[in-house]
C-alpha positions in Angstrom: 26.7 32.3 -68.3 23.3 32.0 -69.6 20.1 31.7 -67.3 19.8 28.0 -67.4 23.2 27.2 -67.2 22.7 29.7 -63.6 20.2 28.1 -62.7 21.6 24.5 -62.9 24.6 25.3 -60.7 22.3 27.1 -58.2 19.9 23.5 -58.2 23.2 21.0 -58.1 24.5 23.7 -55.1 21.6 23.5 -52.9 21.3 19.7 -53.6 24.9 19.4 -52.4 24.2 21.6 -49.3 21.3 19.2 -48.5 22.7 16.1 -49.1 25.7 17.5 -47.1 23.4 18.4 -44.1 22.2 15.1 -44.4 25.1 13.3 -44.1 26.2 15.5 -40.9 23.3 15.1 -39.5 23.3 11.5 -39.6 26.6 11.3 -38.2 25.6 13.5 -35.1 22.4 10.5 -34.6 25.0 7.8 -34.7 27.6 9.6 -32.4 24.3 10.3 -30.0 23.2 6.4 -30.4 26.5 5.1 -29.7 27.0 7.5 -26.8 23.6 6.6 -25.7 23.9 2.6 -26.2 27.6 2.7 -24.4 26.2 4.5 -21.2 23.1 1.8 -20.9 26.1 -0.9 -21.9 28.2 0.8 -18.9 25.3 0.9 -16.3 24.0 -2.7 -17.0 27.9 -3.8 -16.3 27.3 -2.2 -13.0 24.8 -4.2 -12.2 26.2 -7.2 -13.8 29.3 -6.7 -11.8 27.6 -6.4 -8.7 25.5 -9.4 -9.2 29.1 -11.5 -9.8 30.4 -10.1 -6.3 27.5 -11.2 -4.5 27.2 -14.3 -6.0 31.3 -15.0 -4.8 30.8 -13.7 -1.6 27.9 -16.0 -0.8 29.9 -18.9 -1.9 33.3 -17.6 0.0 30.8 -16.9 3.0 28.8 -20.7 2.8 32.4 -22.7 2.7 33.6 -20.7 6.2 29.9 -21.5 7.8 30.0 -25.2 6.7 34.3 -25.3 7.6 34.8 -22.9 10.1 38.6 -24.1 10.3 39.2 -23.4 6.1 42.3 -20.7 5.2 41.7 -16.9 4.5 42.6 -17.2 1.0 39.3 -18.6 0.2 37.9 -14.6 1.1 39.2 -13.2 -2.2 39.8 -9.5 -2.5 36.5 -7.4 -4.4 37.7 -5.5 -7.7 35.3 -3.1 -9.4 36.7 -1.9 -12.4 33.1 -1.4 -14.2 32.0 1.3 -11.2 35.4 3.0 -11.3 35.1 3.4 -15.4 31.6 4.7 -14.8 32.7 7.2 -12.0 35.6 8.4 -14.0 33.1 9.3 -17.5 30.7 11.1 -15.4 28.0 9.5 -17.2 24.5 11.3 -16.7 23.1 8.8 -14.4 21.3 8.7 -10.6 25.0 9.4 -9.2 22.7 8.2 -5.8 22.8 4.6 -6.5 25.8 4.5 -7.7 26.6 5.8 -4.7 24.7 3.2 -2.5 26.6 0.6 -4.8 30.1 2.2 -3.6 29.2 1.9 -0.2 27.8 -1.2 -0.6 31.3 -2.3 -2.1 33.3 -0.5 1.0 30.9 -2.6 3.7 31.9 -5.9 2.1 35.1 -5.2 1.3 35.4 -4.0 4.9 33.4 -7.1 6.0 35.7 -9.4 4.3 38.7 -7.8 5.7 37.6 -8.5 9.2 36.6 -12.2 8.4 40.3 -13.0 6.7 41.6 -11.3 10.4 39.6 -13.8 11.9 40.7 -17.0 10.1 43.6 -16.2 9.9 44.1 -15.8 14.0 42.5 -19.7 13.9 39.3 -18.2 15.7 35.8 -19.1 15.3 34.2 -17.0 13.2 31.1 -16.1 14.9 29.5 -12.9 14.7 32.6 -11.6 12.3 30.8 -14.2 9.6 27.0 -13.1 11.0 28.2 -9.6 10.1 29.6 -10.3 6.5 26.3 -12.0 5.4 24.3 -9.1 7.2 26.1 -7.1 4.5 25.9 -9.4 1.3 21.8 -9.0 2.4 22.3 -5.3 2.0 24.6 -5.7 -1.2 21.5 -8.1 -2.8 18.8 -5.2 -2.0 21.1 -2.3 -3.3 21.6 -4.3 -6.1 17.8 -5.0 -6.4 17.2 -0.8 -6.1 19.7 0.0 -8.8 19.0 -3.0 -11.3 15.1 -2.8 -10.5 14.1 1.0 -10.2 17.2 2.3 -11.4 18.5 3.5 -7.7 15.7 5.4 -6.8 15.1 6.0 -3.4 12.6 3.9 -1.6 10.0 6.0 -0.8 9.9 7.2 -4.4 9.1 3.8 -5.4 5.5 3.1 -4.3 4.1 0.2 -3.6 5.8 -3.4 -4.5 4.9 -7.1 -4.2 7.4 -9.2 -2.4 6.9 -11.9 -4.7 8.1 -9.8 -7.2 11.4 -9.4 -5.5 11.3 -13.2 -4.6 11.1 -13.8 -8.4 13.9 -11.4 -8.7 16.0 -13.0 -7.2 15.2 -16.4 -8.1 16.0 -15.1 -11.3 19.1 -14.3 -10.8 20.0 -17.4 -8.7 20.3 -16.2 -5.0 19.1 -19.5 -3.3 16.5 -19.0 -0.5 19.1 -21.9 1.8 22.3 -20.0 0.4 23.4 -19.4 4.2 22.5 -22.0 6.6 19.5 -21.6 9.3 18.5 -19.0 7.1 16.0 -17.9 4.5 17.7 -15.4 2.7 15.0 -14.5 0.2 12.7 -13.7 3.3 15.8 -11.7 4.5 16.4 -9.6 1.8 12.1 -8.7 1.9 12.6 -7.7 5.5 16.0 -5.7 4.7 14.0 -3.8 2.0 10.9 -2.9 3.6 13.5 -1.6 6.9 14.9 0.3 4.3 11.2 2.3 4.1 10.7 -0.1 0.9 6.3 -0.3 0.5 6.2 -4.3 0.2 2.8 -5.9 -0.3 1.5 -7.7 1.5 2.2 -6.7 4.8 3.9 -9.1 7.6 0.9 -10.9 9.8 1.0 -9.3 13.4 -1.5 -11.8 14.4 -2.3 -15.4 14.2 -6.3 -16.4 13.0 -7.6 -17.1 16.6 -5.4 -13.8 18.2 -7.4 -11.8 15.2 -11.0 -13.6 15.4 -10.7 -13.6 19.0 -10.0 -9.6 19.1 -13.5 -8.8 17.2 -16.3 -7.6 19.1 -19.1 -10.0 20.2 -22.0 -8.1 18.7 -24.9 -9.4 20.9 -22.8 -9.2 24.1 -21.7 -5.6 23.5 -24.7 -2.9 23.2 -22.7 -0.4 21.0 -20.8 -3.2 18.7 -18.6 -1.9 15.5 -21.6 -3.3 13.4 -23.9 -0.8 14.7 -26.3 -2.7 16.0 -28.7 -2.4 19.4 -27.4 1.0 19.6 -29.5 3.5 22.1 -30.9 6.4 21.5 -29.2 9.1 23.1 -31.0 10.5 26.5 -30.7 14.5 25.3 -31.7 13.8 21.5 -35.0 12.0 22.8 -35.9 14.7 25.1 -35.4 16.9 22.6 -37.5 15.0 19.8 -40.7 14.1 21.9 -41.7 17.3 22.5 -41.6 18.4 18.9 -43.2 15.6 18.2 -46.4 16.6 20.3 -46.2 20.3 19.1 -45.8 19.8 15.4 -49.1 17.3 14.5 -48.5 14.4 12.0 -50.0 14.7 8.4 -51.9 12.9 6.0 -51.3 12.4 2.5 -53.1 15.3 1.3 -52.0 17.6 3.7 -54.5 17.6 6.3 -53.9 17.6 9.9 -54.6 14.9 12.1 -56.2 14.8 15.1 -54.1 13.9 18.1 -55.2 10.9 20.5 -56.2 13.5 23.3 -58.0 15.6 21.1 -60.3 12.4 20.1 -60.5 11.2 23.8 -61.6 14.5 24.9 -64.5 14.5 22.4 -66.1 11.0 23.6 -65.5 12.3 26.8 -67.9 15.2 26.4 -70.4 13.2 24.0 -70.6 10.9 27.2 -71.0 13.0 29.8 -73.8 14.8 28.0 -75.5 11.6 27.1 -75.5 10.8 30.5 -78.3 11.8 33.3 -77.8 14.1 35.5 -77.9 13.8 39.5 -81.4 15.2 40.8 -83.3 15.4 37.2 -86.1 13.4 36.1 -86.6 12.8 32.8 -90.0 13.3 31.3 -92.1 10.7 31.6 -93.6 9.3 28.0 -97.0 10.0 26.7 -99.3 7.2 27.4 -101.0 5.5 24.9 -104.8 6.7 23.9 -107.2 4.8 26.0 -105.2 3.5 28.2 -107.1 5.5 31.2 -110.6 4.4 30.7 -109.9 0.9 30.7 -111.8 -1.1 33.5 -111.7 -4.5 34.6 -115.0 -6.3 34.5 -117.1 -7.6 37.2 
């Protein structure tokens, strides 16, 4: 074998190698896409099948509250194959909201259970039914949790708009008059901020005139929150004045002033020596020449 002929087979061996590598290495990306694509497919059907119970059970649960006397087969039994599959491929997920979706799944199911008893005995439903849409309120905010901010727990969300969860769900079609004498959008708000869910903003504790009326009248209180009319403390101003007379004020270039006591002292003194004194008689002033041998004439 000569040189080039070596040479070619070493160059047509490594470019086989390469485009080998290539070809296994694309594989491996497609097997990780798929994977990767299949789990979000798997944990969006959670959700999805969540959303589909929900919406059933507030439709089973508005036909008993409207026709108390309807039959228990309108409470259909709640299958959730698309949580089971997920469960059983161990998927690398937050295994905490799916576990706050299974739960969520055993309190209906349980709830449900309890309501069929009831129809079925030809009772009014009563607080059974209060209970079952007391837990289709917590299956809507678990769902909200896991769909939302992918089951985290509440405090590890942060702060939140409640009209962003009002849109939520008016997204997905929960009806604010779903259940009667009920709000259930406003429901849902209050059932996630129990939960330890920041909601913003928060619930008014006071009406306008309870909150105006609680303010402090400024000119009727001396020491008001605005600061204002505020007295000098009794210590601080003893302590001030008499630094005040020790310490004299200065001038702009420097040069001390002289106190008021100082300046009425000085008059003082020019007065009282300007002034006569008791018992002394001042010297009389030279007359003028001539003035003593003047005589009247005859």
């Amino acid at each position: 074998m000569s040189v080039a002929q070596f040479y070619t087979f070493l160059t047509g061996g490594l470019g086989l190698m390469v485009a080998l590598l290539t070809l296994v290495a694309w594989h491996l990306w497609r097997m990780r896409e798929d994977s990767r694509a299949g789990r979000l497919s798997a944990l969006e059907g959670v959700s999805h099948e969540l959303r589909i119970n929900l919406h059933r059970m507030i439709s089973e649960l508005s036909q008993v509250a409207t026709n108390p006397g309807v039959a228990p087969d309108v409470l259909l039994p709640i299958r959730y194959p698309q949580l089971d599959g997920v469960n059983r491929a161990l998927i690398n997920t937050n295994r905490h909201g799916l576990a706050v979706v299974g739960v969520t799944y055993q309190e209906l199911e349980a709830r449900k259970l309890s309501l069929r008893a009831q129809l079925a005995q030809g009772k009014e439903p009563g607080a059974v039914l209060d209970d079952a849409m007391d837990a289709t309120i917590n299956g809507i905010a678990a769902l909200y949790l896991w769909e939302v901010h992918k089951g985290a727990l509440p405090r590890e969300i942060g702060r939140v708009r409640s009209w962003d969860v009002r849109d939520w769900m008016k997204g997905h079609a929960f009806k604010a008059d779903a259940f009667p004498n009920m709000h259930l959008r406003d429901e849902v708000v209050e059932r996630l901020r129990m939960y330890g869910l920041e909601l913003t903003p928060k619930p008014l504790t006071h009406t306008a005139w309870e909150y105006y009326s609680m303010q402090y009248d400024r000119h009727a209180d001396a020491r008001g929150p605005l600061g204002r009319r505020k007295e000098k403390p009794v210590a601080k101003a003893a302590e001030v004045e008499p630094a005040a007379e020790e310490k004299p004020r200065k001038n702009l270039f420097g040069f001390g002033r002289k106190q008021e006591d100082e300046v009425q002292e000085e008059v003082a003194e020019e007065t009282a020596a300007a002034a006569p004194v008791e018992g002394e008689v001042r010297d009389a002033e030279p007359a003028p020449a001539g003035a003593g041998d003047y005589k009247p004439a005859n």
